[in-house]
C-alpha positions in Angstrom: 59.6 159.3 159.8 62.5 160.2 158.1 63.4 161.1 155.0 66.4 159.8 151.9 67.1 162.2 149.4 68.3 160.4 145.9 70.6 162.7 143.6 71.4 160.2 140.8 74.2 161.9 138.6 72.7 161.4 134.5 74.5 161.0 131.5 73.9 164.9 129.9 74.8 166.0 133.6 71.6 166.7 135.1 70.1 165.8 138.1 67.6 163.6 139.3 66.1 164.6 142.4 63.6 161.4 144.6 62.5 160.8 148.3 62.2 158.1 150.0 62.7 157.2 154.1 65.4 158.7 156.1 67.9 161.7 155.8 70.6 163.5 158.0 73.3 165.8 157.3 75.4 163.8 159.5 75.9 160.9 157.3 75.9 161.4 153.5 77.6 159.1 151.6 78.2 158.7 148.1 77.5 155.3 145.9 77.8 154.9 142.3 74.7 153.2 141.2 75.7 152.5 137.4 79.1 151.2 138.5 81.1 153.3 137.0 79.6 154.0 133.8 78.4 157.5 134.2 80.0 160.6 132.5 78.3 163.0 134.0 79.2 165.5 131.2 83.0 164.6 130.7 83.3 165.7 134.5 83.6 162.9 136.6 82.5 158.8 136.5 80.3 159.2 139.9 77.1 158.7 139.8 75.5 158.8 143.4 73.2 159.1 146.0 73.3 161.3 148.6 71.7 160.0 151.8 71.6 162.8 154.7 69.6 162.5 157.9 68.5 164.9 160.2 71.3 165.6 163.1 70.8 163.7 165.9 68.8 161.1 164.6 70.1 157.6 165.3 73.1 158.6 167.4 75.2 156.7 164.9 74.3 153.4 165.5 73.6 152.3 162.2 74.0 154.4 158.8 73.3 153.2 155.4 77.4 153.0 154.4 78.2 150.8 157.2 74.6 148.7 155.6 76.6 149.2 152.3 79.9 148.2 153.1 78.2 145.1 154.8 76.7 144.1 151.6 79.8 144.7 149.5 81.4 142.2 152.1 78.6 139.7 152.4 78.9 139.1 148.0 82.7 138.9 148.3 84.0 135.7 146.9 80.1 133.9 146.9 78.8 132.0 144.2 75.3 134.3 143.8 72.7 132.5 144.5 69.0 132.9 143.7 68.3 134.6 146.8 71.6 137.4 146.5 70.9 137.9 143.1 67.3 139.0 143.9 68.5 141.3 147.0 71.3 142.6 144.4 68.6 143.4 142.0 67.0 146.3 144.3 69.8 146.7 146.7 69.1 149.7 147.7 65.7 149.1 148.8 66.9 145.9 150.8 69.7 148.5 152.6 66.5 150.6 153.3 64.6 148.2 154.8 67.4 146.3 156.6 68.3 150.1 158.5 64.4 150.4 159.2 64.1 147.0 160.9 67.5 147.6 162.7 66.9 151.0 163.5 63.5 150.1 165.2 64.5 147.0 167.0 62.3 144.7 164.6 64.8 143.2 162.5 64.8 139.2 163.0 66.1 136.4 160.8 64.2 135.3 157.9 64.1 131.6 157.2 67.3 129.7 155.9 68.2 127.2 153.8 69.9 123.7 154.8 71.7 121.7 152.6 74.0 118.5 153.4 77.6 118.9 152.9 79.0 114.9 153.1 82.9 115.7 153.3 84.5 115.1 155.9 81.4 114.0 157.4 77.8 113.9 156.9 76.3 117.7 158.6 74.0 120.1 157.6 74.7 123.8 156.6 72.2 126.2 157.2 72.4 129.3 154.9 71.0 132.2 156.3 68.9 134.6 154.3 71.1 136.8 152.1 69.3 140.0 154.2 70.5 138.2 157.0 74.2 138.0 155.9 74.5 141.6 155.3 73.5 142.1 158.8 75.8 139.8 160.3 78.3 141.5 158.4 77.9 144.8 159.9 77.2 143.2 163.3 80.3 140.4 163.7 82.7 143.2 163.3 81.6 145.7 165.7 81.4 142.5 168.5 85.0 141.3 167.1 86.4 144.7 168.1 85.3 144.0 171.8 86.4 141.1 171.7 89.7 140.6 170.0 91.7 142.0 172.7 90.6 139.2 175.1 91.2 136.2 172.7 94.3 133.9 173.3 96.6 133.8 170.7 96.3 130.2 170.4 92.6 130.6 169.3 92.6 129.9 165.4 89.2 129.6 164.2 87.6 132.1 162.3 89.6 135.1 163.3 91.9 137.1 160.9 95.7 136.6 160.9 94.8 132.7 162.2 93.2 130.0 160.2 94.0 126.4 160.2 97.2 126.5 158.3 98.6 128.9 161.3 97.1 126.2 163.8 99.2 123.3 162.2 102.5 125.6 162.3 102.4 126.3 165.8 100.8 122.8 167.0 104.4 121.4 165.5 105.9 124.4 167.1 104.7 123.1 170.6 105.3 119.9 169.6 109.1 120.3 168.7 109.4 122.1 172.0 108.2 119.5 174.4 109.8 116.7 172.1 113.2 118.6 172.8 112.8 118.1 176.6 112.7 115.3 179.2 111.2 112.2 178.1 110.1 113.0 174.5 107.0 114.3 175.5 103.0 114.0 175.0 100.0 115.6 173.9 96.3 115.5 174.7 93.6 116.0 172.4 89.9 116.7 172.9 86.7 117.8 171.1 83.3 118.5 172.2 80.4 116.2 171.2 78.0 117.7 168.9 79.5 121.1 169.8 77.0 124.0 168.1 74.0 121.9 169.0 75.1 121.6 172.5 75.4 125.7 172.7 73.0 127.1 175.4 71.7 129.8 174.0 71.3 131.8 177.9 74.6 131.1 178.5 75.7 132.1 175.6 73.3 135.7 175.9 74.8 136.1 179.5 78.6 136.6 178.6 77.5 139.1 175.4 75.3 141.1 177.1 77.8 142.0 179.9 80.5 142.9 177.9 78.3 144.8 175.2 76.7 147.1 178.0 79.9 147.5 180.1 81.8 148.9 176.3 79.0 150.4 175.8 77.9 149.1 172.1 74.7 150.6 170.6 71.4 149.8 171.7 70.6 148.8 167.8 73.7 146.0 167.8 73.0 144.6 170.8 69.2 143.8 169.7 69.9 142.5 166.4 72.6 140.4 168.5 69.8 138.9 170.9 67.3 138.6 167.9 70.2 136.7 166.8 70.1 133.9 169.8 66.8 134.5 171.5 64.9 132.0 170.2 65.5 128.6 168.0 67.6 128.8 164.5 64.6 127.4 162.9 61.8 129.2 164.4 61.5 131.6 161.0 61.3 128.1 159.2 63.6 126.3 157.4 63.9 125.9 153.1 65.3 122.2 153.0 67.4 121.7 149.6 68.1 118.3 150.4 66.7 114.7 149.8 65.6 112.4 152.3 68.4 109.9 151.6 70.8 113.3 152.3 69.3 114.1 154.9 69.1 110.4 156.6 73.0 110.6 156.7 73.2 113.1 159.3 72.6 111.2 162.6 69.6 112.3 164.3 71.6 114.1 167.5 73.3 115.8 164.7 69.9 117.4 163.2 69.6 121.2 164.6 65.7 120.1 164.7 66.3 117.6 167.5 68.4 119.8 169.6 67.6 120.4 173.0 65.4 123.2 174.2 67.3 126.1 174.5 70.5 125.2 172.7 71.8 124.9 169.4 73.2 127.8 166.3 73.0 127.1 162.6 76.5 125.8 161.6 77.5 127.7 158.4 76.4 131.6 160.1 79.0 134.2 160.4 77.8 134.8 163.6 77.5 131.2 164.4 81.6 131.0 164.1 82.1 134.3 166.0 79.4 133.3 168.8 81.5 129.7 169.0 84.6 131.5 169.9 83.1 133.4 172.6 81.5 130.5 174.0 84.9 128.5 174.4 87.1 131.4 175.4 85.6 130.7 179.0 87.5 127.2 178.5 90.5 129.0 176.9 90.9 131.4 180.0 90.5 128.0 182.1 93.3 126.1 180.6 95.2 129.4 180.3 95.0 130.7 183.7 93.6 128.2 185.6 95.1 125.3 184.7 98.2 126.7 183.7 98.8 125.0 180.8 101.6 126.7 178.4 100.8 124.9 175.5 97.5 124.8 174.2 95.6 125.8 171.1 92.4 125.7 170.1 90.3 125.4 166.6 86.7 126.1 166.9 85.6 122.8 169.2 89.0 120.7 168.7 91.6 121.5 170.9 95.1 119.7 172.4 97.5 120.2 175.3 101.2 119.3 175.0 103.2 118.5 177.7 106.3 116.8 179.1 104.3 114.4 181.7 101.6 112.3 180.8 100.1 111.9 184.1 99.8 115.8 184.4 98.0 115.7 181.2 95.4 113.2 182.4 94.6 115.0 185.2 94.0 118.6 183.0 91.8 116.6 181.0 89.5 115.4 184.2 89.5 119.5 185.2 88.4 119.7 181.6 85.7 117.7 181.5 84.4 118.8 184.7 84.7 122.7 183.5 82.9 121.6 180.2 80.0 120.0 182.0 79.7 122.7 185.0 80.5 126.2 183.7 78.9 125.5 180.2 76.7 122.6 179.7 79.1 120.4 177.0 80.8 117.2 176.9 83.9 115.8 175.3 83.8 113.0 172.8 84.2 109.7 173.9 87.2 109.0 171.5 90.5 110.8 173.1 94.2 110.9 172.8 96.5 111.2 175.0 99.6 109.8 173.3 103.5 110.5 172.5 104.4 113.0 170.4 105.9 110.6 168.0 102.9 109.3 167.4 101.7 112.3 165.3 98.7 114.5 165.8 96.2 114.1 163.3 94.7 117.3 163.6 92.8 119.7 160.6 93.6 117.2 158.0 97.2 117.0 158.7 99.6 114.4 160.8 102.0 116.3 162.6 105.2 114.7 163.9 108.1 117.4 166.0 110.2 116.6 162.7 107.6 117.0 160.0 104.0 117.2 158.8 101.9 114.8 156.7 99.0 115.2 154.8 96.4 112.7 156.4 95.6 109.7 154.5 92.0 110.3 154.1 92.9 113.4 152.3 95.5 111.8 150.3 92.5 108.9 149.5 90.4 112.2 148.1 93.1 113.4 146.0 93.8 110.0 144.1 90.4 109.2 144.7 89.0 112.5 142.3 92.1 112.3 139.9 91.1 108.5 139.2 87.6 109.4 138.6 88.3 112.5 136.0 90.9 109.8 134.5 88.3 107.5 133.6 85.8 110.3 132.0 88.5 112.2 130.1 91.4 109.9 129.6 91.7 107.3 126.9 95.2 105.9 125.7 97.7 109.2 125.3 94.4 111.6 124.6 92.8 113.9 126.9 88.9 114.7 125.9 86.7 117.2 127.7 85.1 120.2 127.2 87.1 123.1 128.6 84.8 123.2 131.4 86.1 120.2 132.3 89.7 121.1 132.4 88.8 124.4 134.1 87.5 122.4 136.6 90.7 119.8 137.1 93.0 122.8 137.2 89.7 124.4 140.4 90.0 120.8 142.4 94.1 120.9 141.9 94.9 123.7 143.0 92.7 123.5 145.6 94.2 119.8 146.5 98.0 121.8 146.0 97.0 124.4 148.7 96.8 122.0 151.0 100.0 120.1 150.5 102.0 122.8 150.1 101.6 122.7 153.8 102.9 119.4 154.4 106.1 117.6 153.5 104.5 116.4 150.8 107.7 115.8 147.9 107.3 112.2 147.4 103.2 112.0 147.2 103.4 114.5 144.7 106.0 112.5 142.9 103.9 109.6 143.1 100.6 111.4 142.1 102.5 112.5 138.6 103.9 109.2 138.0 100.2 107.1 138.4 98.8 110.3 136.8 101.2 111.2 133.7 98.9 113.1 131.8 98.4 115.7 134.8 100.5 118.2 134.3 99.4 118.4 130.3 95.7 118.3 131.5 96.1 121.1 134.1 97.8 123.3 132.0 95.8 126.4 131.9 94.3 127.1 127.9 92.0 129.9 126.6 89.7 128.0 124.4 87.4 130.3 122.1 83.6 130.8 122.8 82.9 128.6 120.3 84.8 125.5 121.5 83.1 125.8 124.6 80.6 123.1 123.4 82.9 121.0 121.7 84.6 118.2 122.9 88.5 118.9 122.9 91.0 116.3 122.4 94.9 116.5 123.5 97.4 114.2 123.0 99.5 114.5 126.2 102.9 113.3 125.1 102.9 116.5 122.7 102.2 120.2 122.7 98.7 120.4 123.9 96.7 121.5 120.7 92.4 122.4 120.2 90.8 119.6 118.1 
């Protein structure tokens, strides 16, 4: 058993001296447990604790900092929810535990919680634990660092530097390229059906295991990382916040309950979206070095091809399929396209064209769509009415709409958005209202200087 030693730094400058498990000179590290707030006798602001364990002890393969920064990471830009807010509450004991579990090979996931997200689609999202997310955020990046080197550049999903925005750019970056050659040009586009439920979990365990003993990654790491895929996402149980009606609009092949034996991984995990990539990189090295294929990119399970000849496209896609079902158990949706380039690529809620990019219609429908609705709750003549919470909440949904265009060559919607919506740019005008006018019901006249009522 080892031992922590607590020296929490006091107001007057004393000392305040606990034990509790595990300490080793090897790894002290200093936290401020008041955030800040401590004078420590006009000294310094750092409170701490001072963790030290015994040399030797653990080789290094988990310390509580790395447990630490892993929290701070895992509460970055998160609503709290019930279940954070009580691990924040005694965080330190929860870092304790967590290092115990790890450190003796018992950790496992706890239960999660699914809800149903309907947009764009009908799915559920399972939440892990928030116990659970601090350990996938210690474990993801040691993995990532063994894997990043490996990774095609045309891999977007979940991986820094990428993202979907990047994806668009250089999908219209193909796309101007094979446009400018012989014949206009083509692309092929494919997704897996029902890809994380389809994920055999063996498989999956075979190609991390190799790689984590060949690199050598701690014992500890790679445990959590099989207690991570060893048996079903819902053997700890499952905390459903969602109603039967919800739930009935997730088609049953979609359910994570009624996935095969053997297969499946919770769709809103960090290590879910790592675990995908690694998964399809064996397609990516395929079409890559296999295949041949000079333009191709990938986001998570939705990927296209682009190419001069059409019939050299249909026959990747016949290599693909085969690969898919062979090497790793999947299958591509029925609905495909293999189509001219001037037809546009709808493709991560954009149309793109080798001369421009659209914002897809559906999304456009969304936009008008939620500026309609807070029209006919807060608009009324020339007057704007709402409770600052509701305009804090336009200006939220706006900007989050405006992110997304600003991607697209998207002048002339955004004309047409301000000329149906006149009052928009009044309403989303950002106001510090006073706490007292947080209850009341404000009223602005949008032809004029906005003004409280």
């Amino acid at each position: 058993m080892t031992k922590l030693r607590y020296q929490h730094g006091c107001a007057d400058g004393s000392k305040v001296h606990g034990e509790a498990a595990a300490w080793s000179s090897a790894s002290a590290w200093n936290v401020n447990f008041n955030n800040g707030n401590v004078n420590n006798n006009h000294r310094n602001n750092n409170g701490f604790a001072l963790a030290v364990r015994r040399a030797g002890e653990f080789q290094g393969e988990v310390s509580l900092q790395d447990l630490y920064r892993a929290w701070r990471r895992a509460r970055r830009q998160k609503v709290p929810s019930f279940n954070q807010l009580r691990f924040d509450g005694r965080w330190s004991d929860g870092l304790l535990r967590l290092e115990r579990e790890l450190v003796g090979g018992t950790w496992s996931p706890r239960p999660s919680t699914c809800f149903i997200a309907t947009r764009p689609k009908a799915r559920e999202i399972h939440a892990p634990d928030f116990a659970d997310r601090v350990v996938h955020h210690w474990l993801v990046p040691q993995l990532e660092a063994l894997w990043e080197p490996t990774f095609i550049h045309d891999s977007y999903a979940n991986r820094k530097g990428r993202g979907s925005h990047a994806a668009v750019r250089r999908a219209q970056e193909f796309s101007r390229q094979v446009h400018s050659g012989q014949g206009g040009g083509y692309y092929l586009q494919l997704d897996v059906a029902n890809f994380f439920n389809s994920i055999h979990r063996p498989t999956l365990w075979g190609m991390l295991r190799k790689r984590m003993q060949r690199r050598g990654l701690s014992a500890t790491a790679q445990k959590a990382t099989h207690a991570l895929i060893r048996r079903s996402p819902l053997h700890a149980g499952v905390h459903y916040r969602a109603t039967d009606a919800e739930l009935a609009q997730v088609p049953p092949h979609k359910r994570l309950v009624n996935a095969p034996a053997g297969r499946g991984l919770p769709i809103g995990n960090l290590s879910s979206q790592f675990f995908a990539n690694v998964y399809l990189d064996a397609l990516d090295q395929f079409v890559k070095h296999e295949l041949k294929a000079a333009r191709y990119l990938r986001y998570v399970d939705d990927f296209v091809l682009f190419h001069h000849d059409r019939e050299q496209l249909a026959a990747w896609r016949d290599q693909i399929e085969a690969f898919l079902a062979d090497r790793l158990g999947l299958r591509l949706k029925a609905e495909q396209h293999l189509r001219r380039l001037t037809d546009g690529i709808d493709f991560l809620g954009y149309v793109i064209y080798p001369t421009h990019t659209l914002a897809r219609q559906r999304v456009v429908g969304h936009v008008r769509q939620a500026l309609a609705e807070w029209e006919g709750v807060h608009v009324e003549g020339n007057k704007l009415h709402g409770r600052p919470s509701a305009f804090r909440d336009l200006r939220t949904r706006l900007a989050s709409y405006q992110g997304h265009l600003r991607h697209a060559n998207s002048h002339h919607l955004l004309a047409s958005l301000h000329h149906r919506f006149p009052w928009l740019d009044c309403a989303a005008t950002p106001r510090r209202f006073s706490h007292r006018a947080e209850r009341q019901t404000i009223s602005i006249d949008f032809r004029k200087e906005p003004t409280n009522g």
